[in-house]
C-alpha angles and dihedrals in degrees: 000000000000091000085059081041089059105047095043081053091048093045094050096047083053089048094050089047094054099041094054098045086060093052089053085049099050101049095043107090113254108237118252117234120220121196118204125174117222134196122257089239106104080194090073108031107062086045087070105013096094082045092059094039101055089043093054098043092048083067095049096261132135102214122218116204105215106191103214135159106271100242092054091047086054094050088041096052097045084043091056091236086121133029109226149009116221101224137343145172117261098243091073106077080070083074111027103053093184098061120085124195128246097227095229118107110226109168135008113218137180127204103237123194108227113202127176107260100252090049113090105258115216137115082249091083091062084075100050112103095210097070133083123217128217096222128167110262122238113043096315129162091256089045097054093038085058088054099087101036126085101232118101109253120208108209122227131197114244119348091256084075095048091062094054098048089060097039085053078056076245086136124035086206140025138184099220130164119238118203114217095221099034101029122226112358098218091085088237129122107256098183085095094069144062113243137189125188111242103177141359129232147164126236122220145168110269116204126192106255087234079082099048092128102067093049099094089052089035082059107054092036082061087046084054097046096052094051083048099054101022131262128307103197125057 
């Protein structure tokens, strides 16, 4: 009889355990996961990476860093397979309808033409028909620039790669951003060619519209995070 006492005891105690741990599980929130593709570039990515973060905390997000090449990201995040891009130039919600900006300015960026020192640098050889241009492949900023010049463009993956093929002396001439603050995004030592700035832009956060309803909130955690950690425009 007090070996059947102590095991109803015991499986009570157990019962009572159980049941209160759920009832501390239940009423905790469950964190909210936010995906966010990044570049390949390293370069890049620890420049905006604490803004994000803090932003993102601030909402009650754990945020997850996919590193994807950049035209996939582009397609994952306007398809809605992943939440959020780190950072883009304007022009492309004229291609992604589904993402929507996060109206804080966070880097200021020009599209420089790179050419081999001996070649002839100037945006006139966009419109030859003879030359071939490094561009970043998917609907890029360097792609859809090419699209209404003449010349023949050879698409990269990433402009990381980019990078690489014209530093290998692969491409005579690329169409590569180059970040005020961070200098050219495709990670190679520029300081070999000869450049000219073709057109101006402004980079932003791109969220999934799926999220539209914590933008106004998104925005002014950004706002916070750069007076906590100091501006990234200039």
């Amino acid at each position: 009889m007090k070996f059947i006492n102590r095991q109803c005891y015991l499986h009570i105690i157990l019962a009572c355990t159980f049941f209160s741990a759920f009832i501390y599980s239940q009423s905790q929130p469950k964190l909210k996961t936010m995906h966010i593709t990044i570049p390949l570039s390293d370069k890049v990515n620890s420049h905006f990476e604490r803004y994000l973060l803090f932003a993102y905390n601030q909402l009650g997000y754990k945020v997850i860093f996919d590193k994807i090449l950049s035209a996939r990201a582009r397609k994952m995040v306007d398809a809605g397979r992943s939440d959020a891009i780190m950072i883009a130039e304007k022009e492309i919600v004229q291609v992604y309808r589904n993402m929507l900006k996060v109206p804080v300015m966070i880097a200021k960026g020009r599209l420089m033409l790179y050419c081999k020192k001996e070649l002839y640098c100037d945006a006139s050889v966009l419109n030859k028909t003879s030359n071939v241009i490094g561009v970043t492949s998917g609907r890029s900023l360097s792609a859809n620039f090419m699209r209404s010049m003449q010349a023949s463009t050879y698409a990269v993956k990433g402009a990381v790669n980019l990078g690489f093929m014209l530093a290998k002396g692969r491409l005579n001439y690329a169409l590569i951003v180059n970040e005020d603050q961070l200098g050219n995004i495709g990670d190679f030592d520029d300081n070999q060619f000869e450049k000219v700035e073709v057109y101006r832009t402004e980079g932003y956060h791109y969220i999934h519209k799926k999220h539209k309803n914590i933008l106004p909130e998104l925005t002014q955690a950004l706002q916070l995070a750069i007076e906590k950690y100091g501006p990234l425009v200039k």
